[in-house]
PALUMKOL-440069 format. One line per 2 residues: number of its first residue (from 0); their letters; for each residue x, y, z of C-alpha. Coordinates in steps of 0.1 Angstrom, whole numbers, plus 5000, padded with zeros to 4 digits. Example, Ala and Ser with C-alpha at 12.3 -4.5 7.8 and 13.67 -1.06 7.14 Angstrom:
BEGIN
0 = as = 5123/4955/5078 ~ 5137/4989/5071 $
//
This chain:
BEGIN
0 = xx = 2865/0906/1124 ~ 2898/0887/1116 $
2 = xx = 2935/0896/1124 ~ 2952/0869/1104 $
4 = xx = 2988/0883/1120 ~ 2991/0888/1156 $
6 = xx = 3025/0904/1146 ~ 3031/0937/1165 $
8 = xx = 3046/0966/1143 ~ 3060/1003/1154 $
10 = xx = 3027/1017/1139 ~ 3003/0996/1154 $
12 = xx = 3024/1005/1189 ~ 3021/1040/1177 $
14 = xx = 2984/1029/1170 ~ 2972/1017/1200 $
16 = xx = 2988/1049/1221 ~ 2973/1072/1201 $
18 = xx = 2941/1058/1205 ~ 2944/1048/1245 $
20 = xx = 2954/1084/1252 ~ 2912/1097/1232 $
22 = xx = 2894/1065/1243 ~ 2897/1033/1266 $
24 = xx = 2862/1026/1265 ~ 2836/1014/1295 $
26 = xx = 2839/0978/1315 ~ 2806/0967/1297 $
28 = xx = 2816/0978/1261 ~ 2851/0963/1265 $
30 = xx = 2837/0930/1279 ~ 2807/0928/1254 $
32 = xx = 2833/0933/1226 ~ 2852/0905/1241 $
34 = xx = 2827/0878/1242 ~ 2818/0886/1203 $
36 = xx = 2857/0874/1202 ~ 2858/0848/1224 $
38 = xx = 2876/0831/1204 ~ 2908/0857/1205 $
40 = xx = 2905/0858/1245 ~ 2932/0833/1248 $
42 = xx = 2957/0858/1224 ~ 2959/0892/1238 $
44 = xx = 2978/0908/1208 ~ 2951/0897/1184 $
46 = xx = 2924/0910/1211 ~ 2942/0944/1214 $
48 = xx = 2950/0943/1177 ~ 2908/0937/1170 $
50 = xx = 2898/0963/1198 ~ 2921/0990/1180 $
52 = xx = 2909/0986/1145 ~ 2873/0988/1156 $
54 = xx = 2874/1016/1175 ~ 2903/1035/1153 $
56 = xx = 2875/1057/1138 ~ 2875/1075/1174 $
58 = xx = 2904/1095/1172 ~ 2902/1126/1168 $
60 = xx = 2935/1140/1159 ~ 2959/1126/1132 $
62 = xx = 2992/1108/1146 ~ 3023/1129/1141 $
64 = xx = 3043/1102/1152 ~ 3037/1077/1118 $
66 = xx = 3043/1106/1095 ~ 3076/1109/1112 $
68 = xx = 3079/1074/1112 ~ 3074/1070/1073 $
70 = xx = 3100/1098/1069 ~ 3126/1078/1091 $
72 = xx = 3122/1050/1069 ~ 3123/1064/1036 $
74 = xx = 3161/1077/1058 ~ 3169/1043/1066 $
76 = xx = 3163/1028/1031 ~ 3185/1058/1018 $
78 = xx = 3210/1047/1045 ~ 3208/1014/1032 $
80 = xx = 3212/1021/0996 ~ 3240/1042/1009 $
82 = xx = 3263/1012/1028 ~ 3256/0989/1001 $
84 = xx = 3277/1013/0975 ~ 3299/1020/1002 $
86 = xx = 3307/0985/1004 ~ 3313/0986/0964 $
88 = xx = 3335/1010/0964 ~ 3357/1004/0994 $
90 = xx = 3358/0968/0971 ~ 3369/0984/0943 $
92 = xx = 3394/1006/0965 ~ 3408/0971/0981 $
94 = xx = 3412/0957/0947 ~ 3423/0985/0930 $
96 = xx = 3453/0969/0905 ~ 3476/0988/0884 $
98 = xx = 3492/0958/0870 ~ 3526/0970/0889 $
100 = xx = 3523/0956/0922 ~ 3496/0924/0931 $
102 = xx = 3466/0930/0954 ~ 3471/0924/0989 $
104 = xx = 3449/0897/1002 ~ 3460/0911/1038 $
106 = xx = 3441/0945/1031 ~ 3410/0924/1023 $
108 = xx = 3410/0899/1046 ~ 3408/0933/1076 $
110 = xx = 3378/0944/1060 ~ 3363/0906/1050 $
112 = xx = 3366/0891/1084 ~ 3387/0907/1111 $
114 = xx = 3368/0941/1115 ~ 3331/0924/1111 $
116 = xx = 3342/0897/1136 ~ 3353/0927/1157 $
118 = xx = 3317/0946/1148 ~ 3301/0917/1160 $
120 = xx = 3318/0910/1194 ~ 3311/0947/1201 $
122 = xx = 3274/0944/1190 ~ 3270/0915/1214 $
124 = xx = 3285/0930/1244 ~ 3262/0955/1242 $
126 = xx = 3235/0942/1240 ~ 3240/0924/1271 $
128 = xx = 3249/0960/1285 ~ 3227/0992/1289 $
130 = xx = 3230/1028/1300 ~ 3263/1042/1297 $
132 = xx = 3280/1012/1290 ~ 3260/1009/1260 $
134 = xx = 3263/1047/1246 ~ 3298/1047/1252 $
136 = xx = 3301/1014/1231 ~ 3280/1027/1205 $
138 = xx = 3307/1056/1201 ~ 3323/1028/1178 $
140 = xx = 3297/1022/1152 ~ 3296/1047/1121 $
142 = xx = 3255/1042/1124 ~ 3255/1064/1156 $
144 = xx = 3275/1091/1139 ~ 3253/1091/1110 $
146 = xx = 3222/1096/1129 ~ 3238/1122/1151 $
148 = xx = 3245/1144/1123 ~ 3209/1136/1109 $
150 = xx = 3197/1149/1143 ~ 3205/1187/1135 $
152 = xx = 3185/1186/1104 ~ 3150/1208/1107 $
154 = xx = 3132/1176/1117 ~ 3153/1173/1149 $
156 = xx = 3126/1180/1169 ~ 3100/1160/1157 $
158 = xx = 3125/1132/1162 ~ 3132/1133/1198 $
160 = xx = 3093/1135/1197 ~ 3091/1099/1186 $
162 = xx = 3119/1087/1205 ~ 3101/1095/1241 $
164 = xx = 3076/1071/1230 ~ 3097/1047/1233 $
166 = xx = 3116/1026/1262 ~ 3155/1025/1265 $
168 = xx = 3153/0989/1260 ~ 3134/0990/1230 $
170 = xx = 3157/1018/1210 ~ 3184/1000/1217 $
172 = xx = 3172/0972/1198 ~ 3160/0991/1173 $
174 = xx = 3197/1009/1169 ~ 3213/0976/1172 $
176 = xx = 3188/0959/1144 ~ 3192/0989/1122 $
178 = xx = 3237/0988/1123 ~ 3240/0949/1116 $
180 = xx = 3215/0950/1082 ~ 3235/0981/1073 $
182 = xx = 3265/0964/1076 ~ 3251/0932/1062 $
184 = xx = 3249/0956/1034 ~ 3278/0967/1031 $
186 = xx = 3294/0937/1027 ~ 3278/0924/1006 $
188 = xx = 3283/0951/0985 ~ 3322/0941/0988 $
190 = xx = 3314/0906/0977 ~ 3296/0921/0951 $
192 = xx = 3329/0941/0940 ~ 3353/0913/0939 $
194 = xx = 3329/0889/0919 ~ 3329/0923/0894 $
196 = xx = 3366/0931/0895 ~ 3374/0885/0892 $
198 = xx = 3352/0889/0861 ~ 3359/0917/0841 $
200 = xx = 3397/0920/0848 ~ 3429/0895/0853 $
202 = xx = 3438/0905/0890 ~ 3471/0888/0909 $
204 = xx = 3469/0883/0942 ~ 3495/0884/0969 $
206 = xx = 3500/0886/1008 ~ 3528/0903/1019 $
208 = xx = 3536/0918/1060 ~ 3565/0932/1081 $
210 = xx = 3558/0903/1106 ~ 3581/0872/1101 $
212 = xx = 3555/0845/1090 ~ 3568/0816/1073 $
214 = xx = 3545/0810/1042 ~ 3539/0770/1063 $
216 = xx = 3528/0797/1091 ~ 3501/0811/1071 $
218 = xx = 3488/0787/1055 ~ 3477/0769/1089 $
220 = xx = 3464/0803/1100 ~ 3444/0806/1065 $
222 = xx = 3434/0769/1070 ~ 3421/0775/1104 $
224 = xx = 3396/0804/1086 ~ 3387/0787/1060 $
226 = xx = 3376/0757/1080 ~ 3342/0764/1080 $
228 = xx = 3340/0755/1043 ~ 3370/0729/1041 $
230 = xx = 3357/0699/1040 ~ 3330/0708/1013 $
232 = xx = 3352/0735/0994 ~ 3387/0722/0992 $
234 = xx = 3397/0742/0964 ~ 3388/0776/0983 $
236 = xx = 3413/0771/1004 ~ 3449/0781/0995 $
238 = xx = 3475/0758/0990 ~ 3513/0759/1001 $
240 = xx = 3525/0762/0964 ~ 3505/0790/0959 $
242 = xx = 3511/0811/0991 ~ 3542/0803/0981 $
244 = xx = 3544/0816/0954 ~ 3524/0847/0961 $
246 = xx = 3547/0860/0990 ~ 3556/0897/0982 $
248 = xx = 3581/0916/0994 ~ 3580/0951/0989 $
250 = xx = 3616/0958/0988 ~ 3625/0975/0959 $
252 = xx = 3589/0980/0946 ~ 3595/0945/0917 $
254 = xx = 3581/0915/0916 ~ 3603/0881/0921 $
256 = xx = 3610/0864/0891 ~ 3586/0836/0904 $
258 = xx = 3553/0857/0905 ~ 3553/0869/0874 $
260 = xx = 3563/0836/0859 ~ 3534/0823/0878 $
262 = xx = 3510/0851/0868 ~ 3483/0835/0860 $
264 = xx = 3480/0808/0890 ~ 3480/0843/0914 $
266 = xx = 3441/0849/0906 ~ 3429/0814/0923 $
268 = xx = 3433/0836/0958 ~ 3394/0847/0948 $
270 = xx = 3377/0817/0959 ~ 3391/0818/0990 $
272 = xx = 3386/0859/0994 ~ 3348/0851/0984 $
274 = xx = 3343/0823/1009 ~ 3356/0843/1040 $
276 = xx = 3336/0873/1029 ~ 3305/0852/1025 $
278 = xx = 3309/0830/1059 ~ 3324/0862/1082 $
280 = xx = 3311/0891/1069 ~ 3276/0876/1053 $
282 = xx = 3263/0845/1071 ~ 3277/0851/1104 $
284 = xx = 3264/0893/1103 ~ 3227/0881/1089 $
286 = xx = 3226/0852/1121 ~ 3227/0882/1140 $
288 = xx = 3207/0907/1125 ~ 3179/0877/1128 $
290 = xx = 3191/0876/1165 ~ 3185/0914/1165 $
292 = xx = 3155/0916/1152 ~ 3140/0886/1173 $
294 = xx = 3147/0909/1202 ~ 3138/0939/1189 $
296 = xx = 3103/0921/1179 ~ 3104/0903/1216 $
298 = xx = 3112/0940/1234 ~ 3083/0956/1209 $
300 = xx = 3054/0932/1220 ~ 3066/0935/1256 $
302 = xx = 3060/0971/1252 ~ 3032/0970/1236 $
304 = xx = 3016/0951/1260 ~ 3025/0972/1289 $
306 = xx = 3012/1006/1271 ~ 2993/1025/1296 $
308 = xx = 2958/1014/1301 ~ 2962/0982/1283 $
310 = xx = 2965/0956/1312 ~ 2931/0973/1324 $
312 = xx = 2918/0969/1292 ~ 2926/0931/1293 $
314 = xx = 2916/0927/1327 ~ 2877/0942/1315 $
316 = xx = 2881/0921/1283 ~ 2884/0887/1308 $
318 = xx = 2864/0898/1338 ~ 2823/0895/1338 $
320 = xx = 2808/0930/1336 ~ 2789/0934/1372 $
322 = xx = 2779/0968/1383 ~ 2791/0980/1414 $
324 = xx = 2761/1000/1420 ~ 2743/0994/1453 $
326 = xx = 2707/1005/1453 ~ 2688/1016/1479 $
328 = xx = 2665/0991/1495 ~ 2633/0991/1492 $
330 = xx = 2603/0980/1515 ~ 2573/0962/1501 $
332 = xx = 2542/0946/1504 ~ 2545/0910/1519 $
334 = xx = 2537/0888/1488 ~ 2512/0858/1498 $
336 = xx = 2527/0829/1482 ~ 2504/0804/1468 $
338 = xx = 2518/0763/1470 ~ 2508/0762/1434 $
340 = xx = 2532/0783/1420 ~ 2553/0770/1393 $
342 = xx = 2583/0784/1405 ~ 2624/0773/1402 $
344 = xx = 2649/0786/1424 ~ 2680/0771/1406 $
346 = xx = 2689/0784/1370 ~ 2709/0756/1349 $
348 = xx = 2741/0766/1331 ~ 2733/0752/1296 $
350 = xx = 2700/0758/1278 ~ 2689/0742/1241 $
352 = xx = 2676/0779/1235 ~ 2675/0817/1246 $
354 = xx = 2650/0838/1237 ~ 2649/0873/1252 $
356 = xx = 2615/0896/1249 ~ 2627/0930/1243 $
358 = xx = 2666/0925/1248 ~ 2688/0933/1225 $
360 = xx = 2716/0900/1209 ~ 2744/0924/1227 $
362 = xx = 2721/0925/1259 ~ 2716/0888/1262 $
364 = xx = 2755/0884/1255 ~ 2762/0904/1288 $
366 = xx = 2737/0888/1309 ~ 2745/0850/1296 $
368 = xx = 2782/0863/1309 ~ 2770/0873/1343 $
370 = xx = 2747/0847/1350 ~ 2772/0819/1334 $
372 = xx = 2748/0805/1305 ~ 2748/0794/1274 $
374 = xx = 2736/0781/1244 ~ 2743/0775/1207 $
376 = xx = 2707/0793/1200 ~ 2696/0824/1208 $
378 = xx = 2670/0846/1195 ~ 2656/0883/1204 $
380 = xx = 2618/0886/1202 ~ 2592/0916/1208 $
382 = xx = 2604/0952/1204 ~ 2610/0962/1167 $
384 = xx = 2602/0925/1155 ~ 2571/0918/1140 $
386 = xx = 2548/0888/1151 ~ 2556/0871/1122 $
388 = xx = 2596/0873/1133 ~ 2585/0861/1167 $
390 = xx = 2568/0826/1155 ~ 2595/0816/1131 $
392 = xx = 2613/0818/1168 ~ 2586/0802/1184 $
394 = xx = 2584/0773/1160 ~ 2624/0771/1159 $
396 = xx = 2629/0766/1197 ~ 2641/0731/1206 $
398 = xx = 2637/0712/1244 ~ 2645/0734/1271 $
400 = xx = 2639/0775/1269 ~ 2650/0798/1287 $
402 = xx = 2624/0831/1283 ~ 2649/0867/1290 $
404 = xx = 2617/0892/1305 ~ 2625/0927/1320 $
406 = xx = 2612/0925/1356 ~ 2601/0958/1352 $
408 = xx = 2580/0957/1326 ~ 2546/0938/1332 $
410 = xx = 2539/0914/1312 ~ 2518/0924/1278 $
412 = xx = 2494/0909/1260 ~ 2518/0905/1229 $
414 = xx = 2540/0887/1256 ~ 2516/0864/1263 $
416 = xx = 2508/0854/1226 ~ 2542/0849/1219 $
418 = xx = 2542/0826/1250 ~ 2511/0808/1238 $
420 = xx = 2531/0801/1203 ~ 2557/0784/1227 $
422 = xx = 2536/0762/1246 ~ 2520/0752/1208 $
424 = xx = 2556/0745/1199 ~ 2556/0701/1203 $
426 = xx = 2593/0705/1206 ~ 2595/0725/1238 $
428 = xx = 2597/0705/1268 ~ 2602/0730/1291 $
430 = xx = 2599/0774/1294 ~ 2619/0787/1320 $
432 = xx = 2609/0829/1323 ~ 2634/0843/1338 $
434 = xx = 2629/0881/1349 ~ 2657/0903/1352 $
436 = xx = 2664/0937/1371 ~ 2683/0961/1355 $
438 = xx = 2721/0963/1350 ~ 2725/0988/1378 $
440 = xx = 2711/0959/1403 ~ 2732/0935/1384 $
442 = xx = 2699/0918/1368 ~ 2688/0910/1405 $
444 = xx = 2648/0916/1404 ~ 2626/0932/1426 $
446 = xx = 2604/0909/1449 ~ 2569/0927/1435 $
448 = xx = 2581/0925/1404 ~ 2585/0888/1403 $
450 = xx = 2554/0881/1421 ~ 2540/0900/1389 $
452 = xx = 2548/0876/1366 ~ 2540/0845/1388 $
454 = xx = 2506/0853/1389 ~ 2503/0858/1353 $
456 = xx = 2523/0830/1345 ~ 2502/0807/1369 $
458 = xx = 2468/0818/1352 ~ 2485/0804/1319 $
460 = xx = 2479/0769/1340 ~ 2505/0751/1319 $
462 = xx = 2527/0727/1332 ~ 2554/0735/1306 $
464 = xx = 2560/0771/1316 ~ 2582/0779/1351 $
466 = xx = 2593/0814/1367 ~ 2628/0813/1375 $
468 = xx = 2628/0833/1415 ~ 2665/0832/1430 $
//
């Protein structure tokens, strides 16, 4: 199974809830899924991630929550499509010219820079704040009146149903994520406005305020702005001669003799209106909407990670599946042990090849994990595998073997034929049987049981065949 992104989303949070509130599956299915992964043990998203979409057929009951979801962002987009032509027409409403009195660049420069500076400052003290410092700075964003007043619409409900599902932390990213690409929007639909109005009409600019500026005064303040760009855009910035010659004063409602002589030269303001909107309201608001979504991403994996049930779900996915079961003891007969047994009491941690009779390839996975072997080979032989199957194996095996045998089950006389096809096997240097108890006595065999299959294996008389007793 491949996850080729690791990246967390709200409906694979959603997802993975949904699913850990039908099924968290058992210690042994977890850890046998796990070791056919081994290679995502070291990346618990992608493990998680994996472990959900194979067992998403499990639920039972369709997720509400991603309906609701899709709904809210179909809303978003409309909010979005909404702020962009809100910025266009507040544009046009800023650069509205009658041809009686010039545009002034003051009006703009409020809604290009000052107020999305001011936006931003806001946004960034609270997101260092939370609780009821941060509601009460969220009184100040249009976003959170907008979504109150969505709140009383007939989905209401459903609504405040999604939102439990999430932390504090998290929708406060997700509020704060959601108000600076909307007002990214925005403003760049009033960029968009002023390259439109620049084109199609012959605008004069002006600046004019009841403050007593000298025009040497605000040209150092319009210089300090536009010092960003300065050194690479000289000609967006403003000269003296033209803030000069654009200072309007309202007194009387007519325009100097100067401005209108100088008409024409009153439309190079643009540049300069263009830059600030693009560096203030554009560059500076997308840094942190990256910034915001980082976090939001950051505060989303964080959560997902500490769903309920997942860290025990890790922990099984990482941890050897031993059963806790203690069975009773048993007394038996004393076994006479012979000296010519062909017995080892040690079990290496590395084999050439592993053959088990009668196990299954997930069985041998979960008994190579608690005994701590392995190999790069390993077969199953017996059961539903036809003798044929089981001397392609045979032939196949390579140096040392390790031979998987139920302790339980006495060895058969198929057994023994596909042991005879081993010992033919030139390549074999050495077969390790190895019988194993059941899972409930974590593979520990019974003494009889062992003895068993000594004595059978000893009438084999074959140097190259051992019984593994520890």
């Amino acid at each position: 199974m491949q996850i080729k992104n690791s990246k967390i989303s709200i409906k694979s949070y959603l997802n993975l809830l949904e699913l850990l509130n039908e099924y968290r599956g058992t210690h042994e299915e977890n850890r046998l899924f796990a070791l056919k992964h081994e290679a995502l043990l070291q990346n618990p998203k992608k493990m998680l991630l994996a472990w959900m979409q194979k067992n998403e057929f499990r639920k039972t009951q369709t997720l509400e929550s991603l309906s609701i979801l899709q709904k809210l962002s179909i809303l978003g987009n409309f909010i979005g499509l909404f702020s962009l032509i809100f910025g266009f027409i507040a544009g046009f409403g800023l650069l509205s010219y009658s041809g009686h009195a010039p545009v002034n660049v003051i009006y703009y420069l409020l809604f290009a820079m000052f107020i999305p500076l001011l936006s931003m400052l806001v946004s960034m003290v609270s997101l260092l704040s939370s609780g009821t410092v941060f509601n009460a700075l969220s009184l100040f964003f249009p976003l959170h009146w907008i979504e109150t007043v969505l709140n009383f619409f007939s989905f209401r409900d459903k609504v405040d149903v999604v939102n439990t599902l999430f932390s504090d932390e998290l929708k406060k990213w997700m509020f704060m994520s959601r108000l600076q690409l909307f007002s990214l929007l925005f403003s760049v639909g009033l960029l968009f406005a002023l390259l439109v109005i620049v084109i199609s009409k012959d605008i004069a600019f002006s600046w004019s305020t009841t403050l007593n500026v000298s025009n040497m005064g605000f040209f150092k303040l319009l210089a300090c702005i536009g010092f960003p760009w300065g050194h690479t855009l000289p000609s967006a910035i403003p000269s003296v001669e033209l803030i000069e010659m654009s200072h309007y004063y309202r007194l009387g409602e007519n325009l100097n003799t100067q401005m209108i002589q100088n008409a024409d030269k009153l439309g190079a303001w643009w540049k300069y209106l263009a830059m600030v909107t693009l560096f203030y309201a554009i560059f500076l608001r997308f840094l942190l909407w990256l910034a915001t979504r980082y976090g939001y991403q950051e505060q989303l994996e964080k959560d997902f990670l500490e769903l309920d049930g997942v860290q025990k779900l890790l922990r099984e996915f990482n941890t050897p599946f031993v059963s806790t079961e203690s069975p009773k003891e048993e007394k038996h007969l004393e076994i006479v042990k012979e000296s010519d047994e062909q017995v080892s009491h040690a079990v290496a941690k590395v084999y050439e090849t592993i053959i088990g009779w009668n196990f299954s390839n997930d069985e041998i996975l979960l008994v190579n994990d608690a005994k701590g072997i392995s190999s790069s080979n390993i077969s199953t032989v017996g059961g539903n595998n036809s003798f044929a199957e089981d001397q392609k194996v045979a032939k196949e095996a390579r140096a040392e073997v390790i031979l998987y045998v139920k302790s339980w089950e006495p060895p058969t006389m198929d057994f023994i034929d596909f042991l005879e096809e081993l010992l033919a096997n030139d390549n074999v240097e050495e077969i390790q049987v190895y019988p194993l108890g059941t899972v409930g006595r974590n593979y520990e065999s019974d003494e009889r049981e062992v003895a068993i299959w000594k004595r059978k294996i000893q009438g084999l008389k074959s140097k190259k065949v051992w019984v593994i007793d520890v």
